[in-house]
LUMMAR-594655 format. One line per field, with one value per residue (C-alpha): residue number from 0; z, y, x. Coordinates in Angstrom, 2 decimals, padded with zeros to 5 digits, always signed. Layout:
N
k = NUM/...
pz = Z/...
py = Y/...
px = X/...
This chain:
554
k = 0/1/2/3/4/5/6/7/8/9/10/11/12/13/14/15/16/17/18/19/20/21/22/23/24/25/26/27/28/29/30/31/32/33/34/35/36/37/38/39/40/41/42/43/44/45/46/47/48/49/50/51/52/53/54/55/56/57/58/59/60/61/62/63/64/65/66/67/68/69/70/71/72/73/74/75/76/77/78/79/80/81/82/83/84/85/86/87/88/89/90/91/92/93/94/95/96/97/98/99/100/101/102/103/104/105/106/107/108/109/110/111/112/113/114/115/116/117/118/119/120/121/122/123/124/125/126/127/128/129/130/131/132/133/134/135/136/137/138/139/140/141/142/143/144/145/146/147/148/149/150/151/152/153/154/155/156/157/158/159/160/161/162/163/164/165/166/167/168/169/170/171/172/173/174/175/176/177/178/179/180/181/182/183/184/185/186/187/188/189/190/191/192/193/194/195/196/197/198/199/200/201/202/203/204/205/206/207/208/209/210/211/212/213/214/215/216/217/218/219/220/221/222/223/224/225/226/227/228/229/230/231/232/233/234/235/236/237/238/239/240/241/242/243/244/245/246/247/248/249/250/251/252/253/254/255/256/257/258/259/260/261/262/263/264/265/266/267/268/269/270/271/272/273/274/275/276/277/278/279/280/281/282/283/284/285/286/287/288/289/290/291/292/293/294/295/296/297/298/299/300/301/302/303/304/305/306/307/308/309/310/311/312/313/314/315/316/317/318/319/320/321/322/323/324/325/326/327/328/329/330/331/332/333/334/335/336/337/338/339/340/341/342/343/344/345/346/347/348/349/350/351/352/353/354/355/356/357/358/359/360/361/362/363/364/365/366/367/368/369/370/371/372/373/374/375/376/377/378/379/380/381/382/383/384/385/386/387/388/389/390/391/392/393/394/395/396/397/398/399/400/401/402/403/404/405/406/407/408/409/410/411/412/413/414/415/416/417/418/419/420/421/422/423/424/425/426/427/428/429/430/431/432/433/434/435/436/437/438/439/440/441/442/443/444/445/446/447/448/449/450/451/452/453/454/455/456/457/458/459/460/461/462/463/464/465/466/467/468/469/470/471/472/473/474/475/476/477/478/479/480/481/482/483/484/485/486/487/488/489/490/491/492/493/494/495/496/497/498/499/500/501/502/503/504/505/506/507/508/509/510/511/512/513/514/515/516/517/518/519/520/521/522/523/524/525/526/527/528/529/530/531/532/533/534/535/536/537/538/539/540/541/542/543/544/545/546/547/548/549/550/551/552/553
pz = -050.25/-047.03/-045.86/-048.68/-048.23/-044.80/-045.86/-048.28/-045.55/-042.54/-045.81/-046.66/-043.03/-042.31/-045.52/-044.09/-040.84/-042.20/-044.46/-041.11/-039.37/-042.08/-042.90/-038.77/-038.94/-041.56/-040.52/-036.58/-038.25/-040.56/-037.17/-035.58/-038.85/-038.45/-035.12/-035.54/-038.09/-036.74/-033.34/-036.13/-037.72/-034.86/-033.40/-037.20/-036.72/-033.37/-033.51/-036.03/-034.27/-030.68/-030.08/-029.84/-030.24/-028.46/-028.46/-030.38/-027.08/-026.94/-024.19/-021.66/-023.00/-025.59/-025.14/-023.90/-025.76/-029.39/-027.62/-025.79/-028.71/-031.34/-028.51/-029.00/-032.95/-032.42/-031.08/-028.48/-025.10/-022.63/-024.26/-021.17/-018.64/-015.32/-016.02/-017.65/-013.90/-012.00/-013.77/-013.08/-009.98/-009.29/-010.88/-008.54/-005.14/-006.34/-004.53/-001.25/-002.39/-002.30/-006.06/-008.34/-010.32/-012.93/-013.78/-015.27/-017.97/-016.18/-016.28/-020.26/-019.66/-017.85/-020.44/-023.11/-021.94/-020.44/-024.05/-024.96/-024.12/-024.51/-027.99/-029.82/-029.27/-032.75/-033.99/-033.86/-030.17/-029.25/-030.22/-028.25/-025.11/-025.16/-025.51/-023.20/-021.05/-021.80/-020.95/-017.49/-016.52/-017.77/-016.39/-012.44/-012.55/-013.31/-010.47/-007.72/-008.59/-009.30/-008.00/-009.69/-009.31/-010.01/-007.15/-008.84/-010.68/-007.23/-005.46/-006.87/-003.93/-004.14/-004.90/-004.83/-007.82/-009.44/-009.29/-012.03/-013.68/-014.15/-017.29/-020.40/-019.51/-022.61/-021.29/-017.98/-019.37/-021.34/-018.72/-015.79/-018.18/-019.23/-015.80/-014.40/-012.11/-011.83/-008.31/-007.09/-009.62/-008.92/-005.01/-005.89/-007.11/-004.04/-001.76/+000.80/+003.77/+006.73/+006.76/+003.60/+004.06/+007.49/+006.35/+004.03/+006.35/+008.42/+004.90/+005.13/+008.69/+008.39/+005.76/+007.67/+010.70/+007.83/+006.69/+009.97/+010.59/+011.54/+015.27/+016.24/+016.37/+020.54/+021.38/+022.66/+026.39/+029.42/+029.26/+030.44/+033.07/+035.17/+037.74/+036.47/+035.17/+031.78/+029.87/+026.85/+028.17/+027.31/+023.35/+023.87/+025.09/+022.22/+020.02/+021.58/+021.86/+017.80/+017.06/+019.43/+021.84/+024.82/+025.24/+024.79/+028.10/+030.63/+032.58/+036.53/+035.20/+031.50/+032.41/+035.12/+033.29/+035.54/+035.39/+031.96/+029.78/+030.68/+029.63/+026.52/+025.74/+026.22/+023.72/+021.38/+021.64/+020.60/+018.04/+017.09/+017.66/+020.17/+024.08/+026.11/+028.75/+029.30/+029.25/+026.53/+025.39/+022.35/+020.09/+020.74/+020.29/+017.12/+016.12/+017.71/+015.50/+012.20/+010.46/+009.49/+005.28/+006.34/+007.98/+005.13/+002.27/+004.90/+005.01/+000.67/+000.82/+002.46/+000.60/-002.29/-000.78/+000.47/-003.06/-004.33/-001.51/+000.13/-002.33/-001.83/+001.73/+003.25/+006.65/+007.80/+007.13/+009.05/+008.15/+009.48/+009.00/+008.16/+009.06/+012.44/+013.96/+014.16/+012.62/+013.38/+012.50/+011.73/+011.55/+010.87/+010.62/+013.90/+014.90/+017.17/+017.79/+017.63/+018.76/+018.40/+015.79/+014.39/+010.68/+007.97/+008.70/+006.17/+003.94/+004.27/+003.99/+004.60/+001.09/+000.17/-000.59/-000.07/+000.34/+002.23/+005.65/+005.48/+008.68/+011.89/+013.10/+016.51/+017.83/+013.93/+012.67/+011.03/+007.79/+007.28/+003.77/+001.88/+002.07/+005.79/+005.99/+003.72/+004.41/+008.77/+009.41/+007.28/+008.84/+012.06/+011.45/+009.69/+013.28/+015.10/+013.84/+017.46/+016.61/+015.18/+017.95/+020.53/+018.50/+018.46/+014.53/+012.62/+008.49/+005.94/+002.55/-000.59/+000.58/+003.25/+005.37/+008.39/+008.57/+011.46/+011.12/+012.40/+009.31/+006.83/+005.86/+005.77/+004.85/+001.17/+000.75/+000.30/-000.52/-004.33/-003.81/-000.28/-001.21/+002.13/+004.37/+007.97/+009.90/+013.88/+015.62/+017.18/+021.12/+022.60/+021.47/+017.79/+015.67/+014.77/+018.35/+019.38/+016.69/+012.51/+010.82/+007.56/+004.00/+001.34/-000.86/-003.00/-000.52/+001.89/+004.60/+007.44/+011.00/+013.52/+017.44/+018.56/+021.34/+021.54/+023.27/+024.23/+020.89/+021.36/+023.58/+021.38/+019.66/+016.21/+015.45/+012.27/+013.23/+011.03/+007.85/+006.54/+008.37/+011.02/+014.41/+016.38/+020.36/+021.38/+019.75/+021.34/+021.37/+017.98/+017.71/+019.34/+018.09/+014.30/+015.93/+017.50/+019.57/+023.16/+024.36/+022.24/+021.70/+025.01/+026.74/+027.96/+024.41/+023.17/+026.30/+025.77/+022.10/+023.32/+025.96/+022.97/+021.06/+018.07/+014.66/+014.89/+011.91/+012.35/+009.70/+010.26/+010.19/+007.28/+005.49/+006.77/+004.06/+004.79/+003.81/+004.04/+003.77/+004.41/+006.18/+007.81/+008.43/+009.29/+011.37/+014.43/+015.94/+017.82/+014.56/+015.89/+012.98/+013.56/+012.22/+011.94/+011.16/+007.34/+008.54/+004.92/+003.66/+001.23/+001.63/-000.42/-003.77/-003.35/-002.73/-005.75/-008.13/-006.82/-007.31/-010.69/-013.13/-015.75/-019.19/-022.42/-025.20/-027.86/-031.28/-031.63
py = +034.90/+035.30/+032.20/+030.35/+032.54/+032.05/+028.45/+028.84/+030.78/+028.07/+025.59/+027.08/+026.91/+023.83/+022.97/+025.45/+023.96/+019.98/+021.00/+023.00/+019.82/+017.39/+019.98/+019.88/+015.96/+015.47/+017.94/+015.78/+012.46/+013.69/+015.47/+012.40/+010.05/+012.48/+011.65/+008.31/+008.04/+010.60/+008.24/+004.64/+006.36/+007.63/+003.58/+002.20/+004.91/+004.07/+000.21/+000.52/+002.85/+001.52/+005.49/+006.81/+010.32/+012.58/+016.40/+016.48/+013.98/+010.59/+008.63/+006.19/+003.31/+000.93/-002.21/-001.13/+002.13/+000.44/-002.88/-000.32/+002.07/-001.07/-002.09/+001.02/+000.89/+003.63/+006.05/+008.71/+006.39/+009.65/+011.04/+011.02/+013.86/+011.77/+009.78/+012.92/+014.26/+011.24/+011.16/+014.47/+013.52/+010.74/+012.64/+015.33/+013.14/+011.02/+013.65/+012.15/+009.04/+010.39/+011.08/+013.88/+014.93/+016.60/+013.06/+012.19/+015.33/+016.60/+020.65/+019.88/+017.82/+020.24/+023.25/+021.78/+020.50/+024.45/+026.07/+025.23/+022.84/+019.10/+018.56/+021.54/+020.79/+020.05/+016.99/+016.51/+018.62/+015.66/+013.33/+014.59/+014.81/+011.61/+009.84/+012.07/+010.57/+007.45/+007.64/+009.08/+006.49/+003.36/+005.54/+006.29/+002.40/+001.31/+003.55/+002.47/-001.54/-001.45/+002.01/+004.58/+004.17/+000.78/-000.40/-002.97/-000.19/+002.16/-001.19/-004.39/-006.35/-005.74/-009.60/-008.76/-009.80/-006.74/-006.78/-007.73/-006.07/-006.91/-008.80/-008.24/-004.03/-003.32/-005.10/-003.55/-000.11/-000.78/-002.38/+000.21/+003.43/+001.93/+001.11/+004.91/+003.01/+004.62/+005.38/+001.87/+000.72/+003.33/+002.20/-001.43/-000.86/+000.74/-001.89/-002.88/-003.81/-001.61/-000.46/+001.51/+002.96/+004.57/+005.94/+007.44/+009.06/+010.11/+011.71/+013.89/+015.05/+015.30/+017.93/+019.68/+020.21/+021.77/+024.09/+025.55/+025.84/+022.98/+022.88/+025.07/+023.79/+022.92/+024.82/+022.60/+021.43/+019.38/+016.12/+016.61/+014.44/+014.19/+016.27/+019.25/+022.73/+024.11/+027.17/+024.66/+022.31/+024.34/+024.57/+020.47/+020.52/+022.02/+019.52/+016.79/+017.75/+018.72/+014.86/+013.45/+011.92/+014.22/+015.21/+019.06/+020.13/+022.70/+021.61/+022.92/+023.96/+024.13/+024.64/+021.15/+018.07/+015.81/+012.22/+012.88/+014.74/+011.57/+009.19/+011.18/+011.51/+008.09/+007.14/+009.34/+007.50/+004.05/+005.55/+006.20/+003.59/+005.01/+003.56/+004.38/+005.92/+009.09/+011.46/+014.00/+013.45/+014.31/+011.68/+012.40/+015.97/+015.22/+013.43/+016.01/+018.60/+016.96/+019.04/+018.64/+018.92/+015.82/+013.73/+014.06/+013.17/+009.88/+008.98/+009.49/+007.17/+004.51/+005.00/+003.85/+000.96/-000.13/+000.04/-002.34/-005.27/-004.69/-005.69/-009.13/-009.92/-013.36/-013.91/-015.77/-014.02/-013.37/-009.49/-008.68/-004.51/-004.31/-000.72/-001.44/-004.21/-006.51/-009.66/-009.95/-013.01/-011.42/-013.36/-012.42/-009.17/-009.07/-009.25/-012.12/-012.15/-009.99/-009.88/-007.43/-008.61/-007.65/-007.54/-006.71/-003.82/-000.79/-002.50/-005.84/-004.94/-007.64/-007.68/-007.55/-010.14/-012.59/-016.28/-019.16/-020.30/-024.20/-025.43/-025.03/-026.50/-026.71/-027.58/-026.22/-026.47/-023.21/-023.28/-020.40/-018.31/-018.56/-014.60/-014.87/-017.77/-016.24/-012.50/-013.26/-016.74/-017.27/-014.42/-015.57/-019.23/-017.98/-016.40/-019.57/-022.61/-023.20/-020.40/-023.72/-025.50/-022.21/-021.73/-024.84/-024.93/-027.86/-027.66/-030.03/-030.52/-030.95/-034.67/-033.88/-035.14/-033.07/-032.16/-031.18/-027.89/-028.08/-030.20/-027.17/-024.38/-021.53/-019.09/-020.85/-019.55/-016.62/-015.19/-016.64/-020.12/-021.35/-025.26/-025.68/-025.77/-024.43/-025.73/-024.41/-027.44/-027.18/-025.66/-022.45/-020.92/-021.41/-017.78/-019.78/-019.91/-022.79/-022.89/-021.38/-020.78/-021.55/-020.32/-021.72/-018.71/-017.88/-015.43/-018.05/-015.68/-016.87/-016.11/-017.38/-017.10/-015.86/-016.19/-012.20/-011.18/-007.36/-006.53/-006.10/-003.66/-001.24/+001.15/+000.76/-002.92/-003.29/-005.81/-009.02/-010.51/-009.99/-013.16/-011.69/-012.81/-013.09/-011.89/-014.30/-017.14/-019.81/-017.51/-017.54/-021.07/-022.15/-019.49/-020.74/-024.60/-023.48/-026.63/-026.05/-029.68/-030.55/-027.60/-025.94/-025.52/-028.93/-030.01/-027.72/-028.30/-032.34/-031.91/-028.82/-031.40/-034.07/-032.30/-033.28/-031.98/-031.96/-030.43/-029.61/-028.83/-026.13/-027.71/-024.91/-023.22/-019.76/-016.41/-013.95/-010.77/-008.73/-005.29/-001.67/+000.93/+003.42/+004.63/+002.76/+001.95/+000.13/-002.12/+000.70/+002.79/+005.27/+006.17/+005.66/+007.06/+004.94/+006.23/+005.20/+002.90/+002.05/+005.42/+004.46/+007.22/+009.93/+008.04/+006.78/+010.43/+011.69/+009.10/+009.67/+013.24/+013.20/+014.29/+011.49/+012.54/+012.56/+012.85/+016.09/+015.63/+019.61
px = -061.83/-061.03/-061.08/-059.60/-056.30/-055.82/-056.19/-053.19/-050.84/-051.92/-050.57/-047.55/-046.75/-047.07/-044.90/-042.43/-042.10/-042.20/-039.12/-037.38/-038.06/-036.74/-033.49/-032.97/-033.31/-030.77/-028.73/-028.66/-028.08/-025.22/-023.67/-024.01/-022.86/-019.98/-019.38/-019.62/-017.53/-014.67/-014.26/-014.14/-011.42/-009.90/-010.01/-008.89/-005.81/-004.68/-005.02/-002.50/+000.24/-001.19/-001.71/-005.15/-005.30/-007.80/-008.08/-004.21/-003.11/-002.08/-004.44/-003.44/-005.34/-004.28/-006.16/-009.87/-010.04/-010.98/-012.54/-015.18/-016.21/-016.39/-019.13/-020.97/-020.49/-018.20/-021.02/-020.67/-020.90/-021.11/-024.52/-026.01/-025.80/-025.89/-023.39/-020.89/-021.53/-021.40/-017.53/-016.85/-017.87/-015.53/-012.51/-012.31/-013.39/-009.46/-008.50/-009.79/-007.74/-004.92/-004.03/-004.06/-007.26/-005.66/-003.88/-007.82/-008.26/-010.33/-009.39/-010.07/-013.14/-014.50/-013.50/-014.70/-018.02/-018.54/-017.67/-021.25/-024.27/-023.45/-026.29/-024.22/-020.45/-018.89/-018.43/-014.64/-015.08/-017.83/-015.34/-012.55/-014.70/-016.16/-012.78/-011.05/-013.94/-013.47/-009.47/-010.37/-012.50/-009.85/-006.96/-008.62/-009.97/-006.56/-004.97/-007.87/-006.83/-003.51/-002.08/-000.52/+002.92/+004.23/+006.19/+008.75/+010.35/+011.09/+012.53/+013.92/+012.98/+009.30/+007.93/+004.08/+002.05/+000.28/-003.17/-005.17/-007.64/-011.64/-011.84/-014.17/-014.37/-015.69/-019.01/-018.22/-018.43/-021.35/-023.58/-022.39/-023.18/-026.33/-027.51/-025.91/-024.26/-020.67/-020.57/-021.29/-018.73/-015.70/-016.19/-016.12/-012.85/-010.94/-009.53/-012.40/-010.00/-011.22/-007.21/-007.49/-011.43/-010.54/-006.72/-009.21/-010.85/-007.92/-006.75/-009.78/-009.71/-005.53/-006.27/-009.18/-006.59/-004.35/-007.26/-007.72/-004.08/-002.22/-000.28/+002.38/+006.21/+006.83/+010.35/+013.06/+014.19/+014.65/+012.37/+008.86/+007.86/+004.55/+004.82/+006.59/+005.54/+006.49/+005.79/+006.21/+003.07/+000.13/+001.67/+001.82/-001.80/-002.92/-000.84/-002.73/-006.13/-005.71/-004.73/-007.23/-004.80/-006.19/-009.87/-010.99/-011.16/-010.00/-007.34/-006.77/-003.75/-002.52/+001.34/+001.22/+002.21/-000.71/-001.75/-004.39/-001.64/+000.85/-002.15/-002.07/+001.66/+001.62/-001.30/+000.57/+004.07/+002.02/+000.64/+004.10/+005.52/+007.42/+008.20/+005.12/+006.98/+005.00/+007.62/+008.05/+012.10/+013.64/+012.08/+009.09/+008.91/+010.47/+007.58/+005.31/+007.08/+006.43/+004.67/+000.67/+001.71/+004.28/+001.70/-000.92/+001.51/+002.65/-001.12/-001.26/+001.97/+000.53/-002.87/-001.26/+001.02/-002.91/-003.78/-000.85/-002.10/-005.36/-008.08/-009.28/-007.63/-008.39/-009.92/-007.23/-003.71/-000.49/+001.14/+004.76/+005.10/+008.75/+008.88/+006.83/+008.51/+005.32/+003.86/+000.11/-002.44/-005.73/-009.02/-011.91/-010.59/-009.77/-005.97/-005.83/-002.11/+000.56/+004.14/+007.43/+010.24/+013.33/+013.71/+016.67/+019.14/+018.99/+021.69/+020.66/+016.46/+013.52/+012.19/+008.36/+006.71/+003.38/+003.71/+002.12/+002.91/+003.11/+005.04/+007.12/+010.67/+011.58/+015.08/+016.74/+019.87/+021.23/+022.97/+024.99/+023.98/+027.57/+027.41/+027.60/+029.59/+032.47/+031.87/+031.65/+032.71/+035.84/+037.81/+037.31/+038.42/+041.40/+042.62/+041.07/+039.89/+038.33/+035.85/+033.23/+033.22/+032.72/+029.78/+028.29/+028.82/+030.13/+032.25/+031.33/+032.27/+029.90/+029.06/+027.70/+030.73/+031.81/+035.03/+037.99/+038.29/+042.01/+042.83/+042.10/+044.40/+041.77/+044.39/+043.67/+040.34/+038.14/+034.63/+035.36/+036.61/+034.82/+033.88/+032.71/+029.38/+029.16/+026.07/+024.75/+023.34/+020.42/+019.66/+019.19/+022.59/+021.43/+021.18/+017.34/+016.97/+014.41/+011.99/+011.27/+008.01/+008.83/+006.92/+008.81/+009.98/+013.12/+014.71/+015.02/+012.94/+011.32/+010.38/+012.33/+013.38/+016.41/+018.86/+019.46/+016.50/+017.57/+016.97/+013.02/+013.42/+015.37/+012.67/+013.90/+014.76/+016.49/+019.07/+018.82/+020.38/+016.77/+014.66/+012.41/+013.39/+010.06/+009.66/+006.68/+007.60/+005.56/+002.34/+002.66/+003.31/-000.16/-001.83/-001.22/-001.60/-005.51/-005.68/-004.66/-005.66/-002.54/-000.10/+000.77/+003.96/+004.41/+004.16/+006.28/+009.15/+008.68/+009.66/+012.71/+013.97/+013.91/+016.62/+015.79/+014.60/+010.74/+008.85/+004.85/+002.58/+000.31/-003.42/-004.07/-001.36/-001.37/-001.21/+001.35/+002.30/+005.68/+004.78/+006.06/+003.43/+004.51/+001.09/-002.20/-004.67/-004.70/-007.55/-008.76/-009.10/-006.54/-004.00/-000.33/+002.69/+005.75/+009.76/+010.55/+013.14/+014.23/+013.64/+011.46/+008.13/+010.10/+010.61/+006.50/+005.77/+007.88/+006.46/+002.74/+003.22/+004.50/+001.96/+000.87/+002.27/-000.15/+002.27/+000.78/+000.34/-000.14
């Protein structure tokens, strides 16, 4: 009797526990049916008001969103715990980038996934997370290619095509969650240009020097030369040896300004763009007294200009830094040339751009813009008509014909109504000077020499119309020529004593980039600061800092 009734209750158990196990398993598909069927509507919804709605918030994407989940036959895509974390992950290390975590959802992400394990969030909570997910990832990618802040709308003169995006996501998505490889992808996608990876890195160690303090402000005085004692110089020790421009060492004396802290000042000052003179004047000290919070958000600036430019660089490329008075011709990445310039005063700016290179002219003629021709020229040949000729400069009229200048009544015209054409011949008094490196490009910008030399000596060096006058003209010439059997300086004075118009293709069109840093990394892999010339940093800053907006539906 026994037996046979412990046979029935070992029965009835195992019926029990089939029909727990069947009830569970119904009860987990409908959840996930639920689910599934939640996130189609949610897509069907928002493909026809081009909103899609997560967690009562409009999301950032509108293209990939409904391409991704129709992939996954509108299933839950973020199932798996590695790759939640690895996103997590990602999302709070944008901070090292520069940019602002909280831009990616991920306070919420983060709340809702901790308000109970991942296998028994809600359905419609499931749904939110997952798409809230989803919207992080599209929304960080898109700020790692393309930057955050879109760079046309903060300055009219920015000519730089945006980047574009990886095509076919949707399959991207797929094949990097199935393979848990997001870290590998979210690093593809950051510019690879050594330039941006090490400002990176200065980011970090900027902020570190914050953490334990920053420097302290240096007080105000006579110069500081080598030689002299200061109560001010140990305070500008410190300064030094906490941006790495002096080594941490005792000194014989902290308060003597000796021959290791003038090796220092001066590695500081050209890092700053400064004149390497050694002494401690008022400019620098002002830069010395920028604080560490200024310096870090200078480095995030320029983070994010690197993010608009530096993601597929060539080998072979010529860069002029507007705001740092240089054009260099990297190859290999290796900067193989560089040379001082002048660019575009503050109301007459270079503008930004990328273009190609294609040839040179020595011994030019200069055609005066009508701006300059009406706005400069035309009130000084109203008080003398012999101004052309002083000038070397010749009038012509829409033929082509050149004129007499004595024969016209100038008095008759004005900025409106000039029918004319001044042209500079060419020789060493032309505003071209003795030779243009020219790039075809609709803002009629080029490099060029120039007969007013003093200029490059001045620390700041915004002087121009908006063409770049170049310092080492003829370096760069043979540098972009590479044949020094051929182009050397007896070439080049046989074709100046010529006098006449030569043009000379470059043997490969050259890249080049007009750009705006005013921070970066040299070729010693030593940061530098620059002075926002243009005044551009704050409005980057204020539209980097500006918190991305999700529209509520609540």
């Amino acid at each position: 009797m026994y037996f046979f009734l412990t046979q029935h209750i070992n029965s009835m158990k195992r019926i029990y526990f089939l029909f727990f196990i069947t009830l569970f398993t119904v009860f987990s598909l409908s959840a996930q049916q639920n689910v599934q069927e939640i996130i189609k509507q949610r897509m069907i919804s928002g493909e026809k008001t081009i909103n899609f709605v997560a967690d009562g918030k409009v999301l950032f994407s509108k293209i990939e969103m409904p391409k991704i989940y129709a992939a996954a036959d509108y299933n839950l895509i973020w199932k798996d715990e590695k790759n939640r974390n690895d996103l997590i992950k990602n999302l709070k290390e944008s901070f090292d980038e520069g940019l602002l975590p909280e831009d990616y959802h991920l306070k919420r992400i983060e709340q809702l996934l901790n308000d109970s394990s991942y296998s028994k969030l809600k359905p419609q909570v499931a749904a939110d997370v997952d798409m809230l997910m989803t919207d992080a990832l599209l929304l960080y990618a898109s700020h790692l290619v393309s930057g955050k802040v879109e760079q046309s709308q903060l300055r009219s003169e920015w000519d730089v095509k945006r980047n574009s995006r990886p095509e076919k996501i949707d399959s991207l998505v797929a094949i990097t969650l199935k393979n848990h490889n997001l870290n590998a992808a979210f690093q593809s996608l950051k510019p690879q240009h050594y330039y941006y990876m090490l400002l990176r890195i200065k980011l970090k160690e900027y902020r570190e020097i914050e953490k334990n303090g920053g420097w302290k402000k240096i007080p105000e005085g006579e110069t500081l030369k080598k030689g002299m004692k200061d109560s001010r110089i140990p305070a500008v020790r410190d300064y030094l040896k906490i941006t790495g421009d002096l080594p941490d060492t005792e000194a014989t004396d902290d308060s003597l300004f000796d021959d290791e802290l003038e090796k220092a000042v001066k590695k500081f000052q050209e890092r700053h763009n400064l004149s390497a003179d050694g002494t401690i004047g008022a400019g620098t000290l002002k830069q010395m007294n920028i604080p560490v919070t200024d310096r870090i958000e200078q480095i995030r600036i320029n983070l994010e200009r690197a993010r608009w430019v530096m993601h597929r660089p060539e080998d072979d490329f010529l860069i002029v830094n507007i705001a740092g008075f240089y054009v260099k011709h990297f190859k290999n990445k290796k900067a193989i040339f560089t040379s001082r310039v002048i660019v575009g005063k503050y109301n007459k700016s270079t503008p930004i751009f990328k273009d190609t290179m294609e040839y040179i002219v020595m011994n030019p003629t200069w055609t005066l813009p009508y701006s300059i021709a009406t706005h400069e020229t035309l009130p000084k040949l109203k008080k003398d008509p012999g101004y052309l000729a002083a000038k070397h400069m010749v009038i012509m009229d829409k033929s082509g014909k050149i004129l007499n200048p004595n024969s016209i009544d100038f008095s008759k015209y004005s900025t409106s109504n000039f029918p004319f054409t001044i042209r500079q011949e060419a020789g060493p008094w032309n505003a071209l000077g003795q030779v243009k490196f020219i790039f075809p490009n609709k803002n009629s910008i080029y490099l060029h020499d120039t007969p007013s030399k003093s200029l490059f000596n001045r620390e700041d060096r915004a002087f121009s119309h908006g063409c770049i006058r170049t310092e080492d003209k003829w370096g760069l010439l043979m540098n972009l020529m590479d044949d020094p059997k051929v182009w050397n300086m007896d070439k080049i004075n046989e074709i100046l004593k010529s006098g006449e118009t030569t043009r000379i293709n470059l043997p490969h069109p050259v890249p080049i980039y007009l750009l705006y840093f005013t921070a970066g990394i040299d070729t010693n892999n030593n940061i530098y600061f620059i002075k926002d010339v243009y005044k551009r940093d704050l409005d980057v800053l204020k539209a980097l800092d500006k918190p991305v907006k999700f529209k509520s539906l609540k």
